[in-house]
FISEPA-776611 format. One record per atom (N, C-alpha, C): residue number from 1; x, y negated, z negated; residue in one letter; atom name. Coordinates in pm, whole numbers, padded with zeros to 5 digits. Atoms other than C-alpha are relative to their C-alpha. Layout:
   pos        u        v        w   code   site
   NUM        X        Y        Z      a     CA
...
# end
This chain:
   pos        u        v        w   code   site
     1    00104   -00099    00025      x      N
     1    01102    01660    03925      x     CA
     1    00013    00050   -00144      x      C
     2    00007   -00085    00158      x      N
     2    00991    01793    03573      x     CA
     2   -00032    00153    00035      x      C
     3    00014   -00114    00005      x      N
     3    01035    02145    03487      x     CA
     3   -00053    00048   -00149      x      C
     4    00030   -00069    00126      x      N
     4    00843    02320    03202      x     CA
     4    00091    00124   -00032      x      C
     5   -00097   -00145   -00033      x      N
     5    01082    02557    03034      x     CA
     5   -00118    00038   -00149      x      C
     6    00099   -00034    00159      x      N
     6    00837    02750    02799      x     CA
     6   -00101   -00031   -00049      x      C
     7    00037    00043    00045      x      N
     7    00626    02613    02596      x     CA
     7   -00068   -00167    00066      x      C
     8    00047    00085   -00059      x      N
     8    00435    02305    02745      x     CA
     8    00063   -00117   -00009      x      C
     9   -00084    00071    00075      x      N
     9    00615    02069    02513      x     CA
     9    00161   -00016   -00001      x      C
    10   -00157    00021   -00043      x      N
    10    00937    02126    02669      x     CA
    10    00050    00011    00148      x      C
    11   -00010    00037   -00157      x      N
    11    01065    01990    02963      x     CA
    11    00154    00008    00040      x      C
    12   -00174    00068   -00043      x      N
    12    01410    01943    03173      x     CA
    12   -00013   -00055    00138      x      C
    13   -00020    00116   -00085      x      N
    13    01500    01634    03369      x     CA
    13    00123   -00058   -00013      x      C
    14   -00076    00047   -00014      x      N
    14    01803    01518    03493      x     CA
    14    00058   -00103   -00119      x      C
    15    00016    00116    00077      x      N
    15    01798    01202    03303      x     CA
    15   -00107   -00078   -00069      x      C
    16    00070    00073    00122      x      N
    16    01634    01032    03039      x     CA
    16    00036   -00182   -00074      x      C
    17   -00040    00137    00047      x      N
    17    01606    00647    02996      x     CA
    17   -00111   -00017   -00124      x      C
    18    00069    00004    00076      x      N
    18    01483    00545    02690      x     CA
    18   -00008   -00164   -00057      x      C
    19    00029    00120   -00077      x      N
    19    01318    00212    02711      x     CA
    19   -00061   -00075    00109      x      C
    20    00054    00093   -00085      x      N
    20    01105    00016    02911      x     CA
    20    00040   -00124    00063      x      C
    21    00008    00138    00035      x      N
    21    01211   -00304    02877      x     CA
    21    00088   -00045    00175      x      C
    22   -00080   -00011   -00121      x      N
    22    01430   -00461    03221      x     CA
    22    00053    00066    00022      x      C
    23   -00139   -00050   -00001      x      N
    23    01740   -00280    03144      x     CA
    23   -00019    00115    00107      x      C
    24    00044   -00153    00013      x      N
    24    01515    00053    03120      x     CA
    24   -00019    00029    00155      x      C
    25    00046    00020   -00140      x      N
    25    01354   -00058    03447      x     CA
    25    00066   -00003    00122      x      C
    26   -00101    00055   -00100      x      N
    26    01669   -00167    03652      x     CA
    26    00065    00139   -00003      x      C
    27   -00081   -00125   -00006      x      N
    27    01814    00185    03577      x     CA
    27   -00075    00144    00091      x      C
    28    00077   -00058   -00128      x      N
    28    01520    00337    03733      x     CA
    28   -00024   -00023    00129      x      C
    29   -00024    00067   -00175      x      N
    29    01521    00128    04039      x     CA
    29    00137    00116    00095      x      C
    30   -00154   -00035   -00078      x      N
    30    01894    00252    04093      x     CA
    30    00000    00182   -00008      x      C
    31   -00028   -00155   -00004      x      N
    31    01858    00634    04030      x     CA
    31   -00125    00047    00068      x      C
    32    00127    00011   -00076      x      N
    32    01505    00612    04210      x     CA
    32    00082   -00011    00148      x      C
    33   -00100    00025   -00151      x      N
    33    01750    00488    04519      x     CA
    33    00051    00125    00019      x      C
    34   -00076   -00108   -00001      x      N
    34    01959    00810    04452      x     CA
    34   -00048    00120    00000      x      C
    35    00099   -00124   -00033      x      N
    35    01677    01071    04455      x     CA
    35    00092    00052   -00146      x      C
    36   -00033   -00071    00126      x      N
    36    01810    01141    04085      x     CA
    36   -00148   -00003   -00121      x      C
    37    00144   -00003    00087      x      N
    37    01468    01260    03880      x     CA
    37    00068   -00068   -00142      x      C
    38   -00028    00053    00067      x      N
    38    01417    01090    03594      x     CA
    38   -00141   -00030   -00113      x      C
    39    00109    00031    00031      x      N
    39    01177    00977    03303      x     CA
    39    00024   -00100   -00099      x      C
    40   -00069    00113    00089      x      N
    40    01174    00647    03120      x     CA
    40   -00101    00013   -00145      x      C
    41    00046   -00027    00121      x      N
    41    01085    00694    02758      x     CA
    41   -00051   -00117   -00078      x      C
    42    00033    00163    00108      x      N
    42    00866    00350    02545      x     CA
    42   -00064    00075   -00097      x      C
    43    00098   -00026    00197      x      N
    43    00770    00381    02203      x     CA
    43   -00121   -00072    00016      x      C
    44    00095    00068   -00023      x      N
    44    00529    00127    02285      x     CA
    44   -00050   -00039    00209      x      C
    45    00037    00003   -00129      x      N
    45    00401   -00074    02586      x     CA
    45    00087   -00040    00070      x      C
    46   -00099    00047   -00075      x      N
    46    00609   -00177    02901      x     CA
    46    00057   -00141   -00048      x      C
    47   -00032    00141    00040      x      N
    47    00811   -00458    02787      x     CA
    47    00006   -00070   -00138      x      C
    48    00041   -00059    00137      x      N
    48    00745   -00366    02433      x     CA
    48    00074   -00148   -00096      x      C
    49   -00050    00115    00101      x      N
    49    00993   -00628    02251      x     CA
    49   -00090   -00149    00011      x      C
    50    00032    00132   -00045      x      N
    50    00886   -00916    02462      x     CA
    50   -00186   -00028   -00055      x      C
    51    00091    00001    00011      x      N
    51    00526   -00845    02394      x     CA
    51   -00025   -00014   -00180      x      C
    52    00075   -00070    00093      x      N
    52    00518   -00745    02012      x     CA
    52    00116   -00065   -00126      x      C
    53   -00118    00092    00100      x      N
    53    00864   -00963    01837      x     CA
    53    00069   -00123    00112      x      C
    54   -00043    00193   -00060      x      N
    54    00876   -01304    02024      x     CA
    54   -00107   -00082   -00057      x      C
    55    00112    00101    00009      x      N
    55    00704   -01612    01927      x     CA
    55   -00054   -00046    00080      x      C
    56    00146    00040   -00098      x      N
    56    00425   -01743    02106      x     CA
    56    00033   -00099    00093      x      C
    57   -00024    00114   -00134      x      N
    57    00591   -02062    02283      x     CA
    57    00161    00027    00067      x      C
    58   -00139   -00061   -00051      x      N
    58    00926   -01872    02382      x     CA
    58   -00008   -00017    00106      x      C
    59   -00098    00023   -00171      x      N
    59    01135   -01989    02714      x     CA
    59    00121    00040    00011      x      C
    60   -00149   -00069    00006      x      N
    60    01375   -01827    02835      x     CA
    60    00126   -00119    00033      x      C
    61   -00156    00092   -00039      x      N
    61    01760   -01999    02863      x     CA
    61   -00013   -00015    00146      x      C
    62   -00103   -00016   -00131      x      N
    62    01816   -01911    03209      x     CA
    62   -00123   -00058    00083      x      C
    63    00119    00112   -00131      x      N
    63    01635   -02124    03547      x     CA
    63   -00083    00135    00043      x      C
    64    00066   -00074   -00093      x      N
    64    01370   -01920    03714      x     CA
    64    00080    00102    00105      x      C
    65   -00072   -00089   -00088      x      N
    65    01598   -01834    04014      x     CA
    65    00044    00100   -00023      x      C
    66   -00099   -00078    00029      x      N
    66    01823   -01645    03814      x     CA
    66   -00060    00142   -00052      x      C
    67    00059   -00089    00041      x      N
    67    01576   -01396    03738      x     CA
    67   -00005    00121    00082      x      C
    68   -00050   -00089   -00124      x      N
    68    01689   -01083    03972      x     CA
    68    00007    00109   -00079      x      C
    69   -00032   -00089    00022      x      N
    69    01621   -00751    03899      x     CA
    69   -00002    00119    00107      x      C
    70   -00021   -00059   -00145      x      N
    70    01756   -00468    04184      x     CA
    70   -00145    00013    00075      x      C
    71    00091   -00012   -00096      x      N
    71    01557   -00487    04482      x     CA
    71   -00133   -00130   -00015      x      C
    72    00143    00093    00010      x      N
    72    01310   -00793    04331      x     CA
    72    00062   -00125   -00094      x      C
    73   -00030    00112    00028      x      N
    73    01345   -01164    04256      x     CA
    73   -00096   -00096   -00020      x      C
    74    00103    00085    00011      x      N
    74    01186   -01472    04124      x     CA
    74   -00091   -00010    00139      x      C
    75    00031    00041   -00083      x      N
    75    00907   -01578    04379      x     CA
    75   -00074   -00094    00038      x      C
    76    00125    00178   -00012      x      N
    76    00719   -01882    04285      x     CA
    76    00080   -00115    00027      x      C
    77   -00095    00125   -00070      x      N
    77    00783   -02225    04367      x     CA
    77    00058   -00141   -00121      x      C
    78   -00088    00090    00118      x      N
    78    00950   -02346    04020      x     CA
    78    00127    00038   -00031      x      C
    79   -00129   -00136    00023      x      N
    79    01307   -02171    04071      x     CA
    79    00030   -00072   -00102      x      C
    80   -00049    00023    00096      x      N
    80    01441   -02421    03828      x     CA
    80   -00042   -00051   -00137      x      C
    81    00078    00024    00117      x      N
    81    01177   -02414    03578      x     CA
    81    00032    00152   -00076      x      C
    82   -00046   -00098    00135      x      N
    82    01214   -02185    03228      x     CA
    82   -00131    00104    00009      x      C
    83    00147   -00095    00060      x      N
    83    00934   -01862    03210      x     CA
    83   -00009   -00054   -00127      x      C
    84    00100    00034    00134      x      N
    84    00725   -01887    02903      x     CA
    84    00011    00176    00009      x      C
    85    00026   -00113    00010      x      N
    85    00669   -01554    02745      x     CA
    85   -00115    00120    00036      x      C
    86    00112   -00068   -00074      x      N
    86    00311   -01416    02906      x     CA
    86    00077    00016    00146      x      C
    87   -00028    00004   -00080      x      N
    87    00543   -01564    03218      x     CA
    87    00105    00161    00032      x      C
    88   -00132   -00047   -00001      x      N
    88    00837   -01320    03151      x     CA
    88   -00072    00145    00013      x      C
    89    00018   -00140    00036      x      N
    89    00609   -01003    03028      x     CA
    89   -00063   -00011    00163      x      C
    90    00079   -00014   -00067      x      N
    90    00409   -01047    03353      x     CA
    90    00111    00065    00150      x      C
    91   -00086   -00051   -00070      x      N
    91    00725   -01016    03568      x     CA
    91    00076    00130   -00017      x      C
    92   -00052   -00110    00005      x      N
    92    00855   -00721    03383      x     CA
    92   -00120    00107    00031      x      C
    93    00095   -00065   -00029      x      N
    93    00514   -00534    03433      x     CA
    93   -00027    00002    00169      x      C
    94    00009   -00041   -00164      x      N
    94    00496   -00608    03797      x     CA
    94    00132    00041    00066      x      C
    95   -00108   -00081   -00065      x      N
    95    00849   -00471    03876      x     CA
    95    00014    00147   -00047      x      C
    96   -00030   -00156    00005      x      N
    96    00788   -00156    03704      x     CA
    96   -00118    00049    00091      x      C
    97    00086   -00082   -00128      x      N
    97    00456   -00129    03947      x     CA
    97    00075    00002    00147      x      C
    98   -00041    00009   -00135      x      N
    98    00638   -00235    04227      x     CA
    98    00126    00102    00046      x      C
    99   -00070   -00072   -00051      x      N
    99    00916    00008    04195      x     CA
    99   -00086    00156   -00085      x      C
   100    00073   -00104    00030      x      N
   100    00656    00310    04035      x     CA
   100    00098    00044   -00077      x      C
   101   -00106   -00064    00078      x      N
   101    00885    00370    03771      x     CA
   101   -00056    00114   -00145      x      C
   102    00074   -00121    00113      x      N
   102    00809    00683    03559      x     CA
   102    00002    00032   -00128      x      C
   103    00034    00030    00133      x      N
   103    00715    00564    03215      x     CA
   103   -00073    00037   -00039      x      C
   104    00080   -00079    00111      x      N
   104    00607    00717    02963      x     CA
   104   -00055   -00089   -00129      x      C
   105    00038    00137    00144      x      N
   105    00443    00446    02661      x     CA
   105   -00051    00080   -00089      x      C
   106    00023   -00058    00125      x      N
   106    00399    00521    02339      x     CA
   106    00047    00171   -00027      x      C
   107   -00068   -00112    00065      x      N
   107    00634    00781    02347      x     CA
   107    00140   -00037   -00087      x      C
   108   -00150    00035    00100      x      N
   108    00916    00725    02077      x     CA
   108    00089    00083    00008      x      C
   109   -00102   -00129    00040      x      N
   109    01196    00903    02038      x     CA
   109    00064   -00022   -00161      x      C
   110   -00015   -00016    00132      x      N
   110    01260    01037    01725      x     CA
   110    00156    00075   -00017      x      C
   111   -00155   -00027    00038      x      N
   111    01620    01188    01763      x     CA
   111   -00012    00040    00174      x      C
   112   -00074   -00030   -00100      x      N
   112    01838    01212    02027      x     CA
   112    00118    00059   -00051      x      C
   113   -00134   -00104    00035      x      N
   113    02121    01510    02011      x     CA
   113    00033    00059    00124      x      C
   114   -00029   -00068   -00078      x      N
   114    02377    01700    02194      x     CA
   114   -00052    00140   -00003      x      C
   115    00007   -00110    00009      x      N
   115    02305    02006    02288      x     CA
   115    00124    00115    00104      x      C
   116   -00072   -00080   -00059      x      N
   116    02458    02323    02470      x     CA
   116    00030   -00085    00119      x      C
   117    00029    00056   -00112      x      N
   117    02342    02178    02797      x     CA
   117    00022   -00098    00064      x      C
   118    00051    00110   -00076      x      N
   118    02348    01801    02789      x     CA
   118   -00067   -00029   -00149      x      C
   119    00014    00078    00075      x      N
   119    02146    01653    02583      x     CA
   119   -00148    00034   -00082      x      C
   120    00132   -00030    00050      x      N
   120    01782    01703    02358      x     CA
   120   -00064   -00140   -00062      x      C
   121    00017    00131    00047      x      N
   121    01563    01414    02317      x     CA
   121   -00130    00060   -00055      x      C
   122    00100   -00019    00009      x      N
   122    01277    01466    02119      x     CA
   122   -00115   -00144   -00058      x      C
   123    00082    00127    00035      x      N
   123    00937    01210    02101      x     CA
   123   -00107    00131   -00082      x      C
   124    00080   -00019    00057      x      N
   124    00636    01292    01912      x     CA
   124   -00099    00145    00112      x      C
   125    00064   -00074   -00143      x      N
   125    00469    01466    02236      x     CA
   125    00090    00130    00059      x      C
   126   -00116   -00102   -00074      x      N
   126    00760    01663    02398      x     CA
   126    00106    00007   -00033      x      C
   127   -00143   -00020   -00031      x      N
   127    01122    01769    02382      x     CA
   127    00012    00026    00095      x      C
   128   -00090    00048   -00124      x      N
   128    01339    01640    02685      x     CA
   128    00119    00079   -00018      x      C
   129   -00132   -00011   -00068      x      N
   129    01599    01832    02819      x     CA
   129    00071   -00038    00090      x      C
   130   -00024    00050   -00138      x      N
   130    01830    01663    03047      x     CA
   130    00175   -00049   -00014      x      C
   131   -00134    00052    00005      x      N
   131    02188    01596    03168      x     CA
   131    00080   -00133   -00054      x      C
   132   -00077    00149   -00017      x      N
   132    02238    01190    03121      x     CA
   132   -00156   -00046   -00099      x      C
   133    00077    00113    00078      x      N
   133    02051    00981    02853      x     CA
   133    00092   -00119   -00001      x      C
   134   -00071    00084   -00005      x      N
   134    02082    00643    02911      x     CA
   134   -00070   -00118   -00083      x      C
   135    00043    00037    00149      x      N
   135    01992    00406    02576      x     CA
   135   -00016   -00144    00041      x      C
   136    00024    00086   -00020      x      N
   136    01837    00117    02691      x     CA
   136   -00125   -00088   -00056      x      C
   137    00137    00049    00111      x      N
   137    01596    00014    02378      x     CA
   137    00093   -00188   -00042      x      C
   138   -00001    00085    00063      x      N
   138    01791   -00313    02336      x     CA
   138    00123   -00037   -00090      x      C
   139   -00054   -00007    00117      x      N
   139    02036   -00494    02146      x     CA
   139    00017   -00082   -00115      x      C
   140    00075    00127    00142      x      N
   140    01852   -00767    01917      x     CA
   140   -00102    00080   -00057      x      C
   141    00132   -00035    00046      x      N
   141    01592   -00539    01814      x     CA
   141   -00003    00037   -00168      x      C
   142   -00036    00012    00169      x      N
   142    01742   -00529    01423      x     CA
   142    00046   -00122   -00031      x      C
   143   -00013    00155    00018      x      N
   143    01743   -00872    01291      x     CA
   143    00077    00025   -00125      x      C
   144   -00087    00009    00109      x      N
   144    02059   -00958    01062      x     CA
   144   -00035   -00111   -00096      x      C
   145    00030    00065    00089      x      N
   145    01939   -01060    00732      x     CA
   145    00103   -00006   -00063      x      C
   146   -00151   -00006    00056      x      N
   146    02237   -01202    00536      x     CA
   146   -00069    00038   -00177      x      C
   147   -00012   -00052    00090      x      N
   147    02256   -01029    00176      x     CA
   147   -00063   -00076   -00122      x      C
   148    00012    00087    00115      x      N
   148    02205   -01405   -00025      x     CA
   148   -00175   -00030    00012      x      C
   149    00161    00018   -00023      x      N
   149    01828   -01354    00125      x     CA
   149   -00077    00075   -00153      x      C
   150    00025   -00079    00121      x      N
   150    01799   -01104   -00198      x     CA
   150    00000   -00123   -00140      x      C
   151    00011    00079    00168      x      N
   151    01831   -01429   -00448      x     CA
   151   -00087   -00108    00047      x      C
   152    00138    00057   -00102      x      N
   152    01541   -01596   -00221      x     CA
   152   -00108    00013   -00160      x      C
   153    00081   -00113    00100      x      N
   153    01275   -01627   -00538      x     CA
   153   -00146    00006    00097      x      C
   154    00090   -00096   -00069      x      N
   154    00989   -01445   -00448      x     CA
   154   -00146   -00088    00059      x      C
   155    00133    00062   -00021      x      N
   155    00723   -01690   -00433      x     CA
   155    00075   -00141    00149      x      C
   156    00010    00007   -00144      x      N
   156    00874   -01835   -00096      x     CA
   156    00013    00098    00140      x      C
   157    00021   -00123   -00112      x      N
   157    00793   -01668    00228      x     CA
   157    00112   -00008    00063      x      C
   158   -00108   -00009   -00071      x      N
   158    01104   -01555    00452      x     CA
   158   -00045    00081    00119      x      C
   159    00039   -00109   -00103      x      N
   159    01062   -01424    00783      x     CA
   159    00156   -00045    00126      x      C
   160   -00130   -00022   -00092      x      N
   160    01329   -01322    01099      x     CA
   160   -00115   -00040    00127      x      C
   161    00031    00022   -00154      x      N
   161    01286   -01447    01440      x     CA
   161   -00116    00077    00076      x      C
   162    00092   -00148   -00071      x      N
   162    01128   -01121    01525      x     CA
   162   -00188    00015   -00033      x      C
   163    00120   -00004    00110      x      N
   163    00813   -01166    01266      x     CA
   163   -00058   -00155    00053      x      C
   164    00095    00117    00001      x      N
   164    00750   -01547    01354      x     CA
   164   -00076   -00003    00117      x      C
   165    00060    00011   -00103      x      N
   165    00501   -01631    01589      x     CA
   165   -00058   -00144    00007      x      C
   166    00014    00182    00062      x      N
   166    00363   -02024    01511      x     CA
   166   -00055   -00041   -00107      x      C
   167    00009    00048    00115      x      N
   167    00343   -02271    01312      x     CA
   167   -00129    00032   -00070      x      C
   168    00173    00008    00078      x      N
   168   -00038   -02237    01211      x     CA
   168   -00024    00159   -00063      x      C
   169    00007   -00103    00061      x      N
   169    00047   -01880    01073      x     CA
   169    00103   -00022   -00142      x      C
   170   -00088    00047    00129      x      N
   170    00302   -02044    00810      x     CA
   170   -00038   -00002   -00122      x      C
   171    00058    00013    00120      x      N
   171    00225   -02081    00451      x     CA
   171    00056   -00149    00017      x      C
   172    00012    00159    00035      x      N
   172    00187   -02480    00351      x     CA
   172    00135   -00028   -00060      x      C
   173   -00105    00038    00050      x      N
   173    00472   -02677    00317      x     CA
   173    00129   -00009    00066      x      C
   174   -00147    00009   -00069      x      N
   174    00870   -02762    00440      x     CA
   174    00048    00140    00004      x      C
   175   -00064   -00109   -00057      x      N
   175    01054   -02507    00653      x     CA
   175    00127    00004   -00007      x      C
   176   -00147    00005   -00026      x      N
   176    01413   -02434    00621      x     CA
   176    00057    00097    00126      x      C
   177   -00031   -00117   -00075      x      N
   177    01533   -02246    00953      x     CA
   177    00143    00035    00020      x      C
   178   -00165   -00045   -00013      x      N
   178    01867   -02083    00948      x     CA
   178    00057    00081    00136      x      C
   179    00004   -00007   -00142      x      N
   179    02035   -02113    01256      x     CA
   179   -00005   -00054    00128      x      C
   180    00072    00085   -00114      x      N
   180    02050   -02328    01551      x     CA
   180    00065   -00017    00110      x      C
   181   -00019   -00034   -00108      x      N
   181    02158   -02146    01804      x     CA
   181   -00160   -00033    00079      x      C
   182    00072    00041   -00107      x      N
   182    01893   -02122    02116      x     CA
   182   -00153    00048   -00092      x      C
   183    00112   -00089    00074      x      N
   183    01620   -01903    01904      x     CA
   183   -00047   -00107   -00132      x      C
   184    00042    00136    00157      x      N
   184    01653   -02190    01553      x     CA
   184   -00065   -00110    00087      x      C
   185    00061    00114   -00067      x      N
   185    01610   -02492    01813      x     CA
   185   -00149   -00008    00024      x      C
   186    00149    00014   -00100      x      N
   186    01343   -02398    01985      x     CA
   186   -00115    00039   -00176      x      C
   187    00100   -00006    00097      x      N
   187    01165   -02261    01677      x     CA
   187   -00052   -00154   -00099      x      C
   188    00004    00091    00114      x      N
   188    01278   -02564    01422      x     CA
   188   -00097   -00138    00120      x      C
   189    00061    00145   -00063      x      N
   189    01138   -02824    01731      x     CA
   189   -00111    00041   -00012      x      C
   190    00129   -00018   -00021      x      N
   190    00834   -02632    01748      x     CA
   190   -00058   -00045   -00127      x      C
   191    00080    00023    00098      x      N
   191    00747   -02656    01386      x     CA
   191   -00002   -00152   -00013      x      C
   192   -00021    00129    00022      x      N
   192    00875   -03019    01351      x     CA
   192   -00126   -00049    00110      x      C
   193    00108    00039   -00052      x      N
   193    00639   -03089    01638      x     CA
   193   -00118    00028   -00068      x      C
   194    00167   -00069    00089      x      N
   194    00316   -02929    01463      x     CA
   194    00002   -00091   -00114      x      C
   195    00049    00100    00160      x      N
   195    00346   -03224    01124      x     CA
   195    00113    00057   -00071      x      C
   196   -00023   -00039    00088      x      N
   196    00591   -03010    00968      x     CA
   196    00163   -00061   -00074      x      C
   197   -00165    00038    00038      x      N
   197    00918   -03106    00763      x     CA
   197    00062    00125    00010      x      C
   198   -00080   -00106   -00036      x      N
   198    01163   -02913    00872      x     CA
   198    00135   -00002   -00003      x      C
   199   -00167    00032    00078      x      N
   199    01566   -02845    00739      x     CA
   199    00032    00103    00128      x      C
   200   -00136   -00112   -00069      x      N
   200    01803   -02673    01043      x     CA
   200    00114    00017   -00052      x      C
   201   -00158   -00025    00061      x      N
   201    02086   -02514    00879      x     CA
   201    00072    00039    00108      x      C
   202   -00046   -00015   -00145      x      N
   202    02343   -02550    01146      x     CA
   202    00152    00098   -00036      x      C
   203   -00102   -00024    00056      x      N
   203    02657   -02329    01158      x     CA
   203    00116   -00065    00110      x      C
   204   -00060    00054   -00041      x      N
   204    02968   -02385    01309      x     CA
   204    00030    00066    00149      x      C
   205    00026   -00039   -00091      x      N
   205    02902   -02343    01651      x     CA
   205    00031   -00118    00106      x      C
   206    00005    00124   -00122      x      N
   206    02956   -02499    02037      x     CA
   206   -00113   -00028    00083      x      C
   207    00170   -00015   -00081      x      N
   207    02646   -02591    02235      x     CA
   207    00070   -00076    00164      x      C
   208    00015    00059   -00137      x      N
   208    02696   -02666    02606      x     CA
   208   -00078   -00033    00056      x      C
   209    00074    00065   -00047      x      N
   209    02526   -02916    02786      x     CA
   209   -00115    00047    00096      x      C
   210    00105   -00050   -00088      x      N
   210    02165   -02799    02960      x     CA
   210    00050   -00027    00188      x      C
   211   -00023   -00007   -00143      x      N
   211    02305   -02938    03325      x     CA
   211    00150   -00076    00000      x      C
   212   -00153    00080   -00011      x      N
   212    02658   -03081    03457      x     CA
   212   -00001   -00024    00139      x      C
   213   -00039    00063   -00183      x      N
   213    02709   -03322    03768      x     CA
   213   -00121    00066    00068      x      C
   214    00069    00014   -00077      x      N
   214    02371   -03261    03859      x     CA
   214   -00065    00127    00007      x      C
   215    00033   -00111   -00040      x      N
   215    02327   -02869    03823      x     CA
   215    00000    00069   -00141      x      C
   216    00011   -00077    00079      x      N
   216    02202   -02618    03582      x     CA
   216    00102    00075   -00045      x      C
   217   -00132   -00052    00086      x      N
   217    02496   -02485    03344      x     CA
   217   -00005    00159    00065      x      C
   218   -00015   -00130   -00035      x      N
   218    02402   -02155    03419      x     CA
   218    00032    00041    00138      x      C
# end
């Protein structure tokens, strides 16, 4: 339950998730079980990363099956097929209807502090008072640009994982992608598929095999 203390713009609630995204979602499931009030805080829309910094032909690593969040599970009939990204946002949007989870979108938070009490969260709209903030915005959502990107000259384009979306938004010409973990692959095959020349800078990394003796690694 929300309580107005004062001023309209100020509230107190137990807890405060801040985030939409599964994590945000799976934390409301479980304190939703516990009759612990609560309010989940998005800067944007439900699912916000997946929707607004992925590229356009993104699959996830993991099989279908493995897709379990409390109380709700894959349910179509491709368990050991990969979502696609419309696939992935569509499942996080129907588990926050299915468990009525009390999101708030396009509310940001602009600082989070202690206070006397617990804790003060403030978004653009309201200041949150509440015992337990629990920080579930993510933890790829700052893309590490390495330092030698600064002697890049200026007249080629550079972009992070987060910014690309496909090839036909590229500027003309060979791609160098740095990187080839699961995020370089899939990108550097995509462009190489589309006509393009394309350089993977690989580092020194292990890659384990997609299946073993018959069964999905994962």
């Amino acid at each position: 339950m929300i309580h107005a203390i004062g001023r309209r713009d100020r509230r107190y609630i137990s807890t405060v998730i801040i985030g939409a995204g599964h994590s945000g979602l799976a934390m409301s499931r479980c304190l939703a079980e516990r009759s612990i009030d609560h309010v989940v805080l998005e800067r944007g829309e439900i699912g916000n990363s997946w929707k607004t910094e992925r590229w356009d032909s993104l699959r996830l690593l993991t099989p279908n099956w493995q897709s379990r969040l409390p109380g709700y599970e894959y349910q179509g009939d491709d368990p050991d097929g990969f979502r696609t990204m419309p696939e992935t946002i569509e499942f996080i949007e129907r588990y926050a209807k299915l468990i009525a989870a009390p999101v708030q979108t396009h509310s940001a938070v602009i600082s989070a502090r202690r206070s006397d009490n617990g804790y003060e969260i403030r978004t653009r709209q309201a200041t949150w008072h509440c015992d337990t903030v629990v920080l579930a915005n993510g933890a790829c959502n700052i893309s590490q640009v390495p330092a030698l990107a600064s002697a890049v000259p200026a007249r080629i384009a550079m972009l992070t994982a987060a910014e690309y979306r496909s090839p036909t938004r590229l500027d003309s010409g060979g791609v160098l992608v740095v990187g080839a973990s699961a995020t370089g692959t899939q990108i550097a095959d995509e462009i190489q598929r589309s006509g393009r020349k394309v350089t993977l800078a690989v580092g020194e990394h292990i890659r384990v095999p997609r299946t073993y003796r018959g069964k999905d690694i994962q």
